[in-house]
C-alpha positions as CSV (number, residue, x, y, z in Angstrom):
1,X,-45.5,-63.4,50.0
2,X,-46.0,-62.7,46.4
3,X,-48.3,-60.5,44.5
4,X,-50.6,-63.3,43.2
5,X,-51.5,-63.8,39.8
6,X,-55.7,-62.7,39.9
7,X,-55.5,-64.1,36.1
8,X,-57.1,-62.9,32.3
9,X,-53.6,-62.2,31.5
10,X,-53.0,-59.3,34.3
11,X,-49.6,-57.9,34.6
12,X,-50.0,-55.7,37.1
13,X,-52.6,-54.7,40.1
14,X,-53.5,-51.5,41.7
15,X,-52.9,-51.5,46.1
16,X,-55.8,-50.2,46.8
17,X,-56.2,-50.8,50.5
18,X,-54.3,-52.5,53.2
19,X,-56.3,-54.2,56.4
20,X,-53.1,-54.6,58.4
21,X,-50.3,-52.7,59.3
22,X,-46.5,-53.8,60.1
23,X,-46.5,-55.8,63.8
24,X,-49.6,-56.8,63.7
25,X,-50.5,-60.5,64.1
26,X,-52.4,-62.3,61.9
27,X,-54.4,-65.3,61.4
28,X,-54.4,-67.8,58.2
29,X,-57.2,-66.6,56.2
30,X,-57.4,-62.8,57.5
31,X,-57.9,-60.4,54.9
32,X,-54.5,-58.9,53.7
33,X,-55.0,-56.4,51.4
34,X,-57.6,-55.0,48.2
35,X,-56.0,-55.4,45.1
36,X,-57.4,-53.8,41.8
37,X,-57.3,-54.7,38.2
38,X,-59.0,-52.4,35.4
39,X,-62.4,-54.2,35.9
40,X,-62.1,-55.5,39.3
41,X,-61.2,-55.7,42.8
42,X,-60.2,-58.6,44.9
43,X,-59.4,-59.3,48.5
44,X,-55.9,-61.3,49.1
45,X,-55.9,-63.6,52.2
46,X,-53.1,-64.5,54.6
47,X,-52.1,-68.0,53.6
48,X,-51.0,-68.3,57.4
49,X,-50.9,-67.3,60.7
50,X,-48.0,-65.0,61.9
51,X,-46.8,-62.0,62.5
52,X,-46.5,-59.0,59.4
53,X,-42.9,-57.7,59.2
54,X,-43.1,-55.1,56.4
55,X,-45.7,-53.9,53.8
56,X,-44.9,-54.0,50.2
57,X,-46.4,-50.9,48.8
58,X,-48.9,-47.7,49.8
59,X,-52.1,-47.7,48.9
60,X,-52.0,-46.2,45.1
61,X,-49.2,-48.0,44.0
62,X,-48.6,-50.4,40.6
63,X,-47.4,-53.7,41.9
64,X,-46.2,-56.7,39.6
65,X,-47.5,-60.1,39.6
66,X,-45.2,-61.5,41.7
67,X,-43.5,-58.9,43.4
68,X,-43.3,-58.8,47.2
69,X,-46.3,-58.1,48.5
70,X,-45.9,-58.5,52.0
71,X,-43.4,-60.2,54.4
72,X,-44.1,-62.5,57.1
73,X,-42.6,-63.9,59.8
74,X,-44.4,-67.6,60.0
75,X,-45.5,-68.9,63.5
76,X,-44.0,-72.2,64.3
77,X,-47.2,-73.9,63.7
78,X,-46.8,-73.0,60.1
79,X,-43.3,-73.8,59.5
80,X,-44.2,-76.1,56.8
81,X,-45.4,-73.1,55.3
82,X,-43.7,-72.3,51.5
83,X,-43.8,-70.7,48.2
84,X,-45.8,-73.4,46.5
85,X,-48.3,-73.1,49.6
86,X,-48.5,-69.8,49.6
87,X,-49.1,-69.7,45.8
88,X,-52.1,-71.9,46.6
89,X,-53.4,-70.5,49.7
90,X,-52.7,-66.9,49.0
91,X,-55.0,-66.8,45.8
92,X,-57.3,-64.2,45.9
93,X,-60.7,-65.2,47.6
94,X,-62.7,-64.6,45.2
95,X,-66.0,-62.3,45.9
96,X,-67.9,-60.9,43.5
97,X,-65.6,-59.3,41.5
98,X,-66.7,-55.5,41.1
99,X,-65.3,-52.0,39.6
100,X,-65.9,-50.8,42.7
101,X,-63.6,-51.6,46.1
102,X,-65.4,-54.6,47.9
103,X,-66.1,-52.6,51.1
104,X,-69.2,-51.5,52.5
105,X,-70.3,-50.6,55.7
106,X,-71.0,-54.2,57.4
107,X,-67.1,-55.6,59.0
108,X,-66.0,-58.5,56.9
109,X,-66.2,-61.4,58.5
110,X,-62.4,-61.7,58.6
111,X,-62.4,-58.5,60.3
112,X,-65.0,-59.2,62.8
113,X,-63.3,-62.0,63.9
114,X,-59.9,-60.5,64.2
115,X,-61.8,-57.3,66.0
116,X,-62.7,-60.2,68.8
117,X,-59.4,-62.0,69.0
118,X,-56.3,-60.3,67.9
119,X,-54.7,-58.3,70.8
120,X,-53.5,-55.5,68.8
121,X,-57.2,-54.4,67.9
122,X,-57.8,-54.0,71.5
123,X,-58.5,-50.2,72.1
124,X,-58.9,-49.8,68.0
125,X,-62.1,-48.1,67.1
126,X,-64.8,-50.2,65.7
127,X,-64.9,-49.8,62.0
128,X,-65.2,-51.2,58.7
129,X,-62.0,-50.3,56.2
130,X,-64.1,-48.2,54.2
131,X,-64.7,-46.5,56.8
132,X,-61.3,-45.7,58.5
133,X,-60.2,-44.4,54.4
134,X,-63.0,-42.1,55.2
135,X,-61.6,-40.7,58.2
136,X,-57.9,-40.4,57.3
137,X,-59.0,-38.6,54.7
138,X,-60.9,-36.0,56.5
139,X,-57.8,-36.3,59.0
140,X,-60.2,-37.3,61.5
141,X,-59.0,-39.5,64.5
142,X,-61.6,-42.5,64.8
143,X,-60.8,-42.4,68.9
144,X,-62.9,-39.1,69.4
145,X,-65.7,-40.2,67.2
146,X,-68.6,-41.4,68.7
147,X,-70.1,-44.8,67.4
148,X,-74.0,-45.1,66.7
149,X,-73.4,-48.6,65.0
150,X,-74.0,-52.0,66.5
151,X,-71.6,-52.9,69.5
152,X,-70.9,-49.0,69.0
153,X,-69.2,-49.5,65.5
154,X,-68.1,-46.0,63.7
155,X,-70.1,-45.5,60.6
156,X,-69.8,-43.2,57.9
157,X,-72.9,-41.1,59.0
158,X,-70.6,-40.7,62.1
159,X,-67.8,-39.5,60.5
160,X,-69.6,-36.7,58.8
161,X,-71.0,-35.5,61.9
162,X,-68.3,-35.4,63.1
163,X,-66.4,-33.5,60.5
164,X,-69.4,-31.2,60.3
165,X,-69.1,-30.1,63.9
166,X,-72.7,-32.0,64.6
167,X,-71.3,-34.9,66.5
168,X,-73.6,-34.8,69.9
169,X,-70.0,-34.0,72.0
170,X,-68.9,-31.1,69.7
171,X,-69.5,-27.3,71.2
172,X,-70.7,-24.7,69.6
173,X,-67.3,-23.1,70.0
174,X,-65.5,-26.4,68.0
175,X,-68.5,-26.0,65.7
176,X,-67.3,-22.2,65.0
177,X,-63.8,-22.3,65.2
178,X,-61.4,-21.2,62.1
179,X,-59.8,-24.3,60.7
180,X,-56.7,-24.2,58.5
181,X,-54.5,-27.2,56.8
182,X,-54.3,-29.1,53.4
183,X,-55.8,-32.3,53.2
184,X,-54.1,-34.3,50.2
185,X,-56.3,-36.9,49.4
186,X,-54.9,-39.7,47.0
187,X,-57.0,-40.2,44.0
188,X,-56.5,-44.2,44.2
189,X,-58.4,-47.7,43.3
190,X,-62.1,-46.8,41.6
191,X,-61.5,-43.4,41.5
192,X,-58.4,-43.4,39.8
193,X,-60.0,-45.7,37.4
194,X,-62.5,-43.5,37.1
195,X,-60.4,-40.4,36.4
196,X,-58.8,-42.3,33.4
197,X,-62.1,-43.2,32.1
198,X,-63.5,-39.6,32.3
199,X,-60.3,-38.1,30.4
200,X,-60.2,-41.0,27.8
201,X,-64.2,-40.1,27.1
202,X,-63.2,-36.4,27.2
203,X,-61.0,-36.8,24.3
204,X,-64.4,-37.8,21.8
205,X,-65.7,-34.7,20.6
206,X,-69.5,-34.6,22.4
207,X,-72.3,-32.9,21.5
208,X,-75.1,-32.0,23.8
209,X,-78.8,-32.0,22.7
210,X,-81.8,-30.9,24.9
211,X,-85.3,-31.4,24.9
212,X,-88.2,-30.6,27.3
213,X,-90.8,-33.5,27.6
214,X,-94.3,-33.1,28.7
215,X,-94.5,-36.1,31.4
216,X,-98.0,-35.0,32.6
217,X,-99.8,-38.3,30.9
218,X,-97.1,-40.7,31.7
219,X,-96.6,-39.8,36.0
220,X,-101.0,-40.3,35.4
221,X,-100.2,-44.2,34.3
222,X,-96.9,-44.5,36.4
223,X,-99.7,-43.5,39.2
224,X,-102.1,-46.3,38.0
225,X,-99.5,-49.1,37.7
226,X,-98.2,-48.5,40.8
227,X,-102.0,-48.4,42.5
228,X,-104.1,-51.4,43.5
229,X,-103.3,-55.1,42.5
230,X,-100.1,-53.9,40.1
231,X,-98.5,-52.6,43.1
232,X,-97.4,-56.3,43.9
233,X,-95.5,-56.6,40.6
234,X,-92.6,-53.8,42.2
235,X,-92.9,-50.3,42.4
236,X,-92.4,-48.3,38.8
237,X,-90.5,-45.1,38.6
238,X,-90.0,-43.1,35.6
239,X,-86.4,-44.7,34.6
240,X,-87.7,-48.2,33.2
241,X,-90.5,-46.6,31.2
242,X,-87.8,-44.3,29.9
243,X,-86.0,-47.7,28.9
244,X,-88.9,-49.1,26.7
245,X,-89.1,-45.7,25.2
246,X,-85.4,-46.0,24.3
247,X,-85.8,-50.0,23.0
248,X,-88.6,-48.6,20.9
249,X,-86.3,-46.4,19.6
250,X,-83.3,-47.6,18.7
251,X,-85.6,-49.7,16.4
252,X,-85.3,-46.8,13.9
253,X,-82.0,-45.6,15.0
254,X,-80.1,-48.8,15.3
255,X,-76.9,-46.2,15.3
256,X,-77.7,-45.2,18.9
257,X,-77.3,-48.7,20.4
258,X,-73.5,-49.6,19.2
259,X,-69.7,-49.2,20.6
260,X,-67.0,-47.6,18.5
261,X,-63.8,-49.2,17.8
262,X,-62.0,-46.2,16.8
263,X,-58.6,-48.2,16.8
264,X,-60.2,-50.4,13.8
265,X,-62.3,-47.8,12.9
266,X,-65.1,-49.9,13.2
267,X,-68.7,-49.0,14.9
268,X,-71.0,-52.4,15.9
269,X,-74.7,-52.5,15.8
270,X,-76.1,-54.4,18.3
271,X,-79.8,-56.4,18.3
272,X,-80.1,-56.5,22.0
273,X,-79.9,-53.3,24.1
274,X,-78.0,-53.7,27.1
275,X,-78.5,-50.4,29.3
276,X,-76.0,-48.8,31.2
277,X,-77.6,-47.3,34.5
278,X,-75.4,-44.9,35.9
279,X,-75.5,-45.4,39.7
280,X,-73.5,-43.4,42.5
281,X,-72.0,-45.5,45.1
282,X,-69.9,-44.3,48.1
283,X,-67.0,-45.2,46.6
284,X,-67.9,-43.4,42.8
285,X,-69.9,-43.9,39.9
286,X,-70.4,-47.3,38.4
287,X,-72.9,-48.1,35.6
288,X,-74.5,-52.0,36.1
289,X,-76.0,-53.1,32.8
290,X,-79.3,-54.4,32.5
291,X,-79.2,-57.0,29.8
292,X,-81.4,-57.1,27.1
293,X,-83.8,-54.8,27.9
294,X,-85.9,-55.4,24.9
295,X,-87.0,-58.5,26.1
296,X,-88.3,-57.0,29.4
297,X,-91.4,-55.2,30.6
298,X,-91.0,-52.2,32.8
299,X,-91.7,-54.4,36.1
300,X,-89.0,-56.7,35.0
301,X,-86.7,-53.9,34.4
302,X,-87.5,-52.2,36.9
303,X,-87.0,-55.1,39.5
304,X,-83.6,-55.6,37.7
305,X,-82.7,-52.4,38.1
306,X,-83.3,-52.1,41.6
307,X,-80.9,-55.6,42.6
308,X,-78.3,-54.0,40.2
309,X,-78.3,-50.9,41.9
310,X,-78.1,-52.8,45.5
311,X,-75.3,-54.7,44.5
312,X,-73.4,-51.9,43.1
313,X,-73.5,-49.6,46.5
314,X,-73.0,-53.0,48.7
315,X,-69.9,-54.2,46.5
316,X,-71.5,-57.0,45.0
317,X,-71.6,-56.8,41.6
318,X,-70.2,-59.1,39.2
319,X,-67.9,-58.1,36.4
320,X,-70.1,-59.4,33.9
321,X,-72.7,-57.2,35.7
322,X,-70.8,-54.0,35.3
323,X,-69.6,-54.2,31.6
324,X,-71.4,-55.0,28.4
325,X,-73.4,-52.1,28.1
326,X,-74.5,-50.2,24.6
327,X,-76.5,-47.1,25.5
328,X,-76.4,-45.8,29.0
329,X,-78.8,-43.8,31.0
330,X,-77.7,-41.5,33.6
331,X,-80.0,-39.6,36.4
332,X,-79.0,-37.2,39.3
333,X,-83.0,-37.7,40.9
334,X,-84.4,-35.3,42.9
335,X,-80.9,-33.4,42.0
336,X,-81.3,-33.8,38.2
337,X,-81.4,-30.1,37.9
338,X,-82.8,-28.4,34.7
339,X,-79.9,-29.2,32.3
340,X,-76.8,-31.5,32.2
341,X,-74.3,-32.2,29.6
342,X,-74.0,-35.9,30.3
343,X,-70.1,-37.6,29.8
344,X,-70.3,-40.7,27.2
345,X,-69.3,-44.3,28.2
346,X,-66.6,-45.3,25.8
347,X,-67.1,-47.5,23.6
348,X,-70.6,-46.5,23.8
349,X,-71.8,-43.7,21.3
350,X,-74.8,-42.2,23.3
351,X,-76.4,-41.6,26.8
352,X,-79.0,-40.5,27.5
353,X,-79.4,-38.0,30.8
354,X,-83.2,-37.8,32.5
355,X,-83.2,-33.9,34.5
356,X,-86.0,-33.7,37.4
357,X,-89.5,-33.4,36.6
358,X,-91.1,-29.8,37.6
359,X,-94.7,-28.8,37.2
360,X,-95.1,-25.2,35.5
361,X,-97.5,-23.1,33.8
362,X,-97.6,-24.4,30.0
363,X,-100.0,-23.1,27.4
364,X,-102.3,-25.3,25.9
365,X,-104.9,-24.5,23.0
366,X,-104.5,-21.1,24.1
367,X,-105.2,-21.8,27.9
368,X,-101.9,-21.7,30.7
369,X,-102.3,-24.9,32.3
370,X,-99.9,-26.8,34.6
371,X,-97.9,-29.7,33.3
372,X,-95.2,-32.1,34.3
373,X,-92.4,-31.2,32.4
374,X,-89.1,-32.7,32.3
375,X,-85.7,-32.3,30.5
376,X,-83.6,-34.6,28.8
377,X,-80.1,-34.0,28.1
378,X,-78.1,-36.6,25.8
379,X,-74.9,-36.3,24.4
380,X,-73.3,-38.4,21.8
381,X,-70.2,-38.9,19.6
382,X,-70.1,-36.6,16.8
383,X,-67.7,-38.7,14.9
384,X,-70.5,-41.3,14.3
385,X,-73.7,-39.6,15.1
386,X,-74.9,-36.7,13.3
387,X,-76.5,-33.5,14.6
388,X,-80.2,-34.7,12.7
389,X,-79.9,-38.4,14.1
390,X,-79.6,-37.4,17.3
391,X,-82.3,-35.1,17.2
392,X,-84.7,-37.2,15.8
393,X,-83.7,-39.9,18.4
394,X,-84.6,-37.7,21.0
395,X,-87.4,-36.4,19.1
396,X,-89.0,-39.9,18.9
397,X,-88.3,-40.6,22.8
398,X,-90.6,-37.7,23.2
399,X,-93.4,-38.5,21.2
400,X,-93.6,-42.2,23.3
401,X,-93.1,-40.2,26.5
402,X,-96.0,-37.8,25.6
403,X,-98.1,-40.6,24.7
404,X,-96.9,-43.3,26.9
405,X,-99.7,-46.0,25.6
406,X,-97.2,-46.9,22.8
407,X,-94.6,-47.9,25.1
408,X,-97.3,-50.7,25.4
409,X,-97.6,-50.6,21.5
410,X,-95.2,-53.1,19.5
């Protein structure tokens, strides 16, 4: 069987994960391997039932379009079985195409179904894929973990007790003993992607700029909106506030929202702001856009924000979902710490980073009082953006922070 042509041109795929191994049998339809483009992962299925007889590749490697992905030896109920078939059958199913690998913790249906009635699974552990990467790369044996999952499936809350020594059956001695070994992990699928991303953006000379923001008046309103009949309109957090504040911006400082071409040397303004919203997943960073934010209150961003982030941790996020953006926002939450120099998302020319809010002793009209204060850290691309633009960028998202009734103000 072929390496299948995923289409838009692609030459070659990423292997980023096989779901069999050689000898086992298969069913037509059964989930084969994950296969990665630069944008997107897809999930190649067995065009028939049979038995695998060798594995074209490790997980990590560059495969052709049409290369030997995998060879099979066809049950006789698929004798009819050929190339032309195959080219038909085998093509990709196609799931939500993300930048992300399209595992999460719930089995694939393909995989429940061959958990219940292919005889090699008997005596395998209970796990997802994601989750079995997980423990061959803490060189953990999924036998000797316990299960807390449904039907007692392994999840990845069990593998990190269990690597922390806090699995119910460890002792205290396990729990203490001296531990020695290298662990070589292979930096493969999303995170090699993102590993090329971060040294590509590393290679446009940033420039950090700070600034604290009194957030005292706006967590008062965030409070109100989210109290009494407004509470049925979603829940508001500081984030899509912080997105009016930028849309209200960028009206000024049109060169915030733009891409650089630095090929054509070229930078594009763009009318709509499409935000970025750097969001952790368990397989790595991805950054869903929320589309033309200016068109949006802060219920409907942040409701759109929310389904984005959901379907960026379960795998479910559309391409078209996960590119696009203009200006990016990025937030470690409770973990924002005081001060971050945030990494900008090429071709993008700022982002804007939102540190944790902390109340302190401020003085005001000659009086210590305490106030909600909060840091922003942004970085840009001093190719394009000045040292003064920036500052007066972030200087204006202050002043509607401070006085958050103009976010309400057009």
């Amino acid at each position: 069987m072929k390496v299948p042509d995923i289409g838009e041109g692609i030459a070659e795929v990423e292997l980023v994960l096989w779901h069999v191994q050689e000898g086992d049998a298969i069913r037509a339809d059964q989930a084969l391997a994950d296969l990665m483009t630069d944008k997107a992962t897809v999930e190649v299925p067995s065009p028939v039932a049979g038995r695998v007889l060798a594995l074209g590749g490790a997980p990590g490697d560059k495969l052709a379009v049409g290369s030997e992905l995998i060879r099979l030896e066809v049950e006789a109920t698929d004798a009819s079985y050929s190339g032309n078939a195959a080219a038909s059958r085998a093509a990709p199913k196609t799931p939500s195409a993300t930048a992300a690998e399209n595992i999460d913790d719930e089995p694939h249906a393909s995989e429940a179904t061959v958990a219940a009635a292919t005889p090699t699974s008997i005596g395998k552990p209970l796990a997802s894929p994601s989750v079995r990467r997980h423990a061959r790369e803490l060189a953990i044996d999924l036998a000797r973990v316990p299960g807390t999952g449904p039907d007692g499936r392994i999840v990845h809350d069990d593998v990190v007790r269990y690597a922390t020594g806090s699995a119910e059956n460890s002792s205290s001695t396990e729990r203490y003993a001296k531990r020695s070994g290298l662990h070589p992990v292979p930096v493969i699928g999303l995170r090699r992607q993102i590993a090329l991303r971060m040294r590509d953006a590393l290679r446009i000379p940033h420039f950090t700029y700070v600034e604290e923001v009194d957030v005292t008046e706006l967590e008062v309103l965030r409070a109100r909106l989210n109290d009494g009949r407004d509470r049925q309109r979603g829940h508001l957090t500081v984030l899509p506030l912080l997105m009016r504040a930028i849309v209200l911006a960028v009206r000024d400082f049109p060169q915030m929202n733009a891409r650089f071409d630095d090929d054509k040397g070229i930078v594009t303004r763009y009318a709509g702001v499409h935000i970025g919203v750097a969001t952790q997943t368990e397989s790595g960073l991805m950054v869903p856009v929320v589309r033309h934010a200016e068109a949006r209150d802060p219920w409907s961003s942040a409701a759109e924000v929310a389904r984005l982030a959901e379907a960026a941790r379960t795998g479910r996020a559309t391409r078209d979902e996960l590119s696009g953006s203009t200006i990016t926002i990025t937030s470690l939450g409770p973990l924002g710490g005081i001060v971050t120099t945030p990494v900008i998302n090429p071709p993008e020319v700022a982002i804007v980073g939102v540190n944790r809010i902390v109340e302190r002793p401020v003085i005001r009209a000659g009086a210590i009082v305490p106030r909600a204060m909060m840091n922003l850290s942004s970085s840009f691309d001093h190719r394009v953006v000045d040292g003064q633009q920036a500052a007066q960028f972030v200087q204006a998202l202050r002043r509607t922070l401070e006085c958050p009734a103009l976010l309400f103000v057009d």
